[in-house]
N, C-alpha and C positions, 0 to 999 in steps of 0.2 A: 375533801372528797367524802360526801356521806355514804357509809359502809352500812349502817342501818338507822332506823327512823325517818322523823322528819323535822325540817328546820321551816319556819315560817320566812317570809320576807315582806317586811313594814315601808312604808317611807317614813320621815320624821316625822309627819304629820300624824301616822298612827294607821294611813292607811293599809292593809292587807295587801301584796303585791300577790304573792303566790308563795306555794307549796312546793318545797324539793325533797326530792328523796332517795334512794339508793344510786349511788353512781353519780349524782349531780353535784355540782361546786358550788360554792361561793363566796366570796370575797375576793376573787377573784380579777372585777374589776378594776379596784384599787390599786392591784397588783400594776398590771395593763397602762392602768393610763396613769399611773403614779400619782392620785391622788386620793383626797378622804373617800370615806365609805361614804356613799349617798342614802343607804339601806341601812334598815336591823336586819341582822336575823336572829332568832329566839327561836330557842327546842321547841318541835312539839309536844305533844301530850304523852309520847312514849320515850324510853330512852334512847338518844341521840349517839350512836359511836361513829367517828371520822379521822380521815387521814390528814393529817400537817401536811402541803404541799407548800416545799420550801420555797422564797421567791428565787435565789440561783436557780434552783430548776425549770420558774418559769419563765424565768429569763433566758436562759440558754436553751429555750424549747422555741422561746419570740426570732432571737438572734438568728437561730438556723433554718427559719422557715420563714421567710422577709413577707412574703402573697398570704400566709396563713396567721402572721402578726398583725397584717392592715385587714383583715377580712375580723378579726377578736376585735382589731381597735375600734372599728366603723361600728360594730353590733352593739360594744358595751356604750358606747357613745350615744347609738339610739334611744337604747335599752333607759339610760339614765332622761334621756329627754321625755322620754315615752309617759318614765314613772312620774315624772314633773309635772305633764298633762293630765295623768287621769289624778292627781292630786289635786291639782289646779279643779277637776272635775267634781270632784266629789265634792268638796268646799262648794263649790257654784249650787251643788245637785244638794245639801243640806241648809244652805242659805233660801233655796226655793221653797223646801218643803217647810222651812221655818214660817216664811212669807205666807203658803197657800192655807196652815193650820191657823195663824192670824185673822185670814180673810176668808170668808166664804164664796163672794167672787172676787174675778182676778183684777188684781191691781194695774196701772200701767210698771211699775218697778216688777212686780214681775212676769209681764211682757218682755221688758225690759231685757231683765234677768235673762230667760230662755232666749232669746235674739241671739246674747250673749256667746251663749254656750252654744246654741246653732254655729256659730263663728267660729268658733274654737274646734271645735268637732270638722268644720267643712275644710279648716286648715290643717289640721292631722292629717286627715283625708289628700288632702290635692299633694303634703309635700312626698309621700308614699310614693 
């Protein structure tokens, strides 16, 4: 539980997820769905102080509340699918920009390319 500063959140790729800061958690997934960390997170630019939250405590907070343990499970579950996409995205969206600085006009690969990501983007969309 961050008491002050800010913690960044990466994926492994190095992409920037987001910025927490007073009052917010994290690591917490891991906790949840008993598995690795899918995230970094890394201080920010100021000093970081935070609270240890044991896992018994987040256990026996899961145990007691059965509707407020599947409502964390189903979000951190998104949440990690979510990070996977725009990962997935940004790759696509710097492979393009590699393509377009190559070429002055547009190739079919990257017609190709944007088709792609169209796709990927229209199925985020529809599983919401």
């Amino acid at each position: 539980l961050i008491k002050s500063g800010y913690v960044y959140i990466y994926t492994s790729g190095g992409l920037k997820l987001n910025r927490l800061g007073v009052n917010e958690i994290f690591g917490d997934a891991s906790l949840v769905l008993k598995k690795p960390r899918s995230v970094t997170a890394i201080a920010g630019e100021h000093e970081v102080h935070a609270l240890f939250l044991p896992e018994r405590s987040i256990n026996s907070f899961l145990q007691q509340n059965k509707v407020i343990s599947a409502l964390i499970r189903k979000t951190h579950l998104r949440l990690i699918d979510s990070n996977a996409q725009s990962e997935e995205l940004s790759k696509d969206l710097e492979e393009l920009m590699v393509m377009v600085k190559k070429n002055e006009t547009i190739s079919e690969d990257v017609t190709k390319l944007v088709a792609q990501m169209r796709n990927k983007v229209n199925k985020t969309l529809s599983e919401d």
